[in-house]
C-alpha positions, -999 to +999 in steps of 0.1 A: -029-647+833+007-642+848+040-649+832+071-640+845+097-616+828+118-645+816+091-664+803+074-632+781+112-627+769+110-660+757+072-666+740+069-625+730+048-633+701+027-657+714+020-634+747+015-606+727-016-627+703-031-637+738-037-601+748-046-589+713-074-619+711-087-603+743-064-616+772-051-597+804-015-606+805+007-595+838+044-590+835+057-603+868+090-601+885+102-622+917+066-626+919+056-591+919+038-575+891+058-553+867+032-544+839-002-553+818-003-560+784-041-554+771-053-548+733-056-510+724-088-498+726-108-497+695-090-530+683-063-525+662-067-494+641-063-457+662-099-436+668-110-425+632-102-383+634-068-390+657-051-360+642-077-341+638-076-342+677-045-335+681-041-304+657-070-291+679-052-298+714-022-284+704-040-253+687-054-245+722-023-244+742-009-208+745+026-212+732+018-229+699+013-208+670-005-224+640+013-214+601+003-198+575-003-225+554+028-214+533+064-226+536+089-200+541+125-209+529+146-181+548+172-164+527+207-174+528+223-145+553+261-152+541+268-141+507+303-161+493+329-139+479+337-154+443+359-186+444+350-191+481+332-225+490+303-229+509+303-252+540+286-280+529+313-274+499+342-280+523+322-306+542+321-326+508+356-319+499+368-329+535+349-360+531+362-377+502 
């Protein structure tokens, strides 16, 4: 089925049940087609193990390095003389 821009803009919801119950709907404009909307594969919940995918294509790409496991909280690198305020100190006070 074909439906112009201004019409999808219009009936959205209703376009958008017809290609999840299994429809092909083309987005057309002056007549020309624009785009498809189809139901995602696998209906409407993603492939069970997803992430488990994706963890293992990132872990093969050179410039990723996988973690510890741990969380590091770095140090604090400036150390505040006594009665000095921190930033987020002055950004408070600056803010009231």
């Amino acid at each position: 089925m074909e439906v112009s821009v201004r019409e999808l803009k219009g009936r959205l919801s209703a376009y958008l049940r017809k290609a999840n119950a299994g429809s092909e709907v083309v987005v057309t404009s002056h007549g020309k087609p624009m785009a498809r909307l189809v139901a995602p594969r696998g209906g409407q919940k993603p492939p069970v193990g997803i992430e488990a995918g994706a963890i293992a294509c990132l872990r093969r790409q050179p410039w990723i390095r996988p973690g510890h496991g741990k969380l590091r909280v770095p140090r604090a690198t400036v150390r505040l003389k006594p009665g000095e305020k921190s930033l987020a100190e002055i950004v408070h006070d600056q803010r009231r």
